[in-house]
C-alpha positions as CSV (number, residue, x, y, z in Angstrom):
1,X,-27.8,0.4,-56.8
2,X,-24.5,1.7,-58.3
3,X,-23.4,2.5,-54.9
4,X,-24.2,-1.0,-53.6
5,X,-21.9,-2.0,-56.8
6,X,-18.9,-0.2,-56.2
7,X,-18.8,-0.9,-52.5
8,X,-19.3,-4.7,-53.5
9,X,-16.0,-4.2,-55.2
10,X,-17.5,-4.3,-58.9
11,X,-16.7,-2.2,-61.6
12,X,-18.5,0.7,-63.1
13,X,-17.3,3.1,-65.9
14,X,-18.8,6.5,-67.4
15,X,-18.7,6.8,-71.1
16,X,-19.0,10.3,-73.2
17,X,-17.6,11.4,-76.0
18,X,-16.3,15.0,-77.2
19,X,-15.7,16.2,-80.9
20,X,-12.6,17.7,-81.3
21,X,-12.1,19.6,-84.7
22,X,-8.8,19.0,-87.1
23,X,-7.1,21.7,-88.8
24,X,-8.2,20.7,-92.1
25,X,-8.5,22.1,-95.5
26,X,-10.4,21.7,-98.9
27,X,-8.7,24.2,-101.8
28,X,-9.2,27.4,-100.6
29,X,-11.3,26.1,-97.8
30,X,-10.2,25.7,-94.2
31,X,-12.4,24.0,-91.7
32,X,-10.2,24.6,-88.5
33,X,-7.5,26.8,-87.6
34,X,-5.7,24.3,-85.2
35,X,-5.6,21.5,-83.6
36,X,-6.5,21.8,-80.2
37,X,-6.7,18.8,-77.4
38,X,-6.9,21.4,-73.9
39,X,-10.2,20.0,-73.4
40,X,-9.0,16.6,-73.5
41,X,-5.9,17.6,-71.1
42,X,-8.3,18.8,-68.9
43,X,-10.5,16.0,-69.1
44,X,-7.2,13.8,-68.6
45,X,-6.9,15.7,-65.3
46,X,-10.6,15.0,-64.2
47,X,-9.5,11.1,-64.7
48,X,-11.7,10.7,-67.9
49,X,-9.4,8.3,-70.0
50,X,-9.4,8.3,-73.9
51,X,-10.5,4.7,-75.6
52,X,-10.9,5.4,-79.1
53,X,-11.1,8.5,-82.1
54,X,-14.4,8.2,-84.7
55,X,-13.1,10.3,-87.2
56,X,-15.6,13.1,-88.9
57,X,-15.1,12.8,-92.7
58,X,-16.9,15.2,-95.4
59,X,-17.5,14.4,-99.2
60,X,-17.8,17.0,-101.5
61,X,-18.9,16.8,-105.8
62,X,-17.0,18.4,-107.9
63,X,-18.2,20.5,-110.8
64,X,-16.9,20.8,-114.3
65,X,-17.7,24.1,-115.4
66,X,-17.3,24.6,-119.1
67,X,-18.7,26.7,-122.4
68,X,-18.4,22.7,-124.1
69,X,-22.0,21.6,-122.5
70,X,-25.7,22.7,-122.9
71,X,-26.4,23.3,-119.7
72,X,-23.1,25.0,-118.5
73,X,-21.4,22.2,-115.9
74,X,-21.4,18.5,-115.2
75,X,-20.6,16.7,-111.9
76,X,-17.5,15.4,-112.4
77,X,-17.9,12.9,-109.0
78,X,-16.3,14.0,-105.7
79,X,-14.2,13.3,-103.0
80,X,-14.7,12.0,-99.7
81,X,-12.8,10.8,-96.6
82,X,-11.4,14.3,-95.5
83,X,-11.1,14.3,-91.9
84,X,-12.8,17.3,-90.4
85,X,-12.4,16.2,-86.9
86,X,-12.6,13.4,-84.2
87,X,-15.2,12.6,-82.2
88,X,-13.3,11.3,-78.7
89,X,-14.6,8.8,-77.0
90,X,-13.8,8.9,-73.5
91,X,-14.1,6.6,-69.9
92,X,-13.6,7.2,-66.3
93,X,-13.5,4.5,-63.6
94,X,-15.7,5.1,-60.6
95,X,-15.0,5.1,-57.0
96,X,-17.2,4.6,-54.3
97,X,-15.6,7.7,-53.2
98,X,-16.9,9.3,-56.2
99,X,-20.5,8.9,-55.1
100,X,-21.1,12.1,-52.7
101,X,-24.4,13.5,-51.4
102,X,-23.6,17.2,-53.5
103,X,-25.8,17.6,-56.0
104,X,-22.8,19.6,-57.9
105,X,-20.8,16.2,-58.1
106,X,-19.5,14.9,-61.3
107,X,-21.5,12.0,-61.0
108,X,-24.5,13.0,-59.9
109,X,-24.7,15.6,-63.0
110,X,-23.4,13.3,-65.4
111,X,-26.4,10.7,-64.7
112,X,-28.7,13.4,-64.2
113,X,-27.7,14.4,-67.4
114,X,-28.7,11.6,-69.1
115,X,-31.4,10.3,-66.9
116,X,-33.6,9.5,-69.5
117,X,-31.0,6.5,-71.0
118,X,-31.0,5.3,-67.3
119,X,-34.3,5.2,-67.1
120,X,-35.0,3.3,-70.0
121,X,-33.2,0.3,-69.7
């Protein structure tokens, strides 16, 4: 079927996504030492193309801790909306040169990677 498509001169894409963490920091906390896109130069270099960026965000409550309550502390709300990291969502036009008999193929492992969500639809 897909190879019917492509050679029919239709178009068919591979989506995926990869999470790609920020260098990011709460106090004395630090979530990430860098920011690092080599996968995603790679993945440039494989012809996978980047369409959008989810950020990753994390909320945290904060705690007033003080000898003024009976019970020692009170939540004193929180933050939220600290980027952590990106989820990339990526794309990659197919071929029907893409479409090979090896079973090693990108193609052929991506499906078969996510056969099940083929086979449901």
């Amino acid at each position: 079927m897909l190879r019917a498509r492509l050679e029919s001169g239709k178009a068919a894409f591979l989506y995926d996504s990869v999470f790609v963490a920020v260098d990011s920091q709460i106090l004395d906390e630090e979530f990430a030492s860098e920011f690092d896109v080599s996968i995603l130069r790679k993945l440039g270099l494989m012809g996978w193309e980047i369409i959008q960026a989810v950020p990753r965000t994390k909320g945290i409550g904060l705690e007033n801790i003080g000898t003024d309550t009976l019970f020692g502390s009170k939540w004193a709300g929180g933050i939220g909306g600290n980027v952590m990291g990106v989820h990339i969502i990526i794309k990659k036009t197919l071929s029907a040169s893409d479409l090979t008999d090896d079973p090693a193929d990108e193609v052929g492992k991506f499906i078969r990677n996510h056969l099940e969500e083929f086979l449901a639809e």
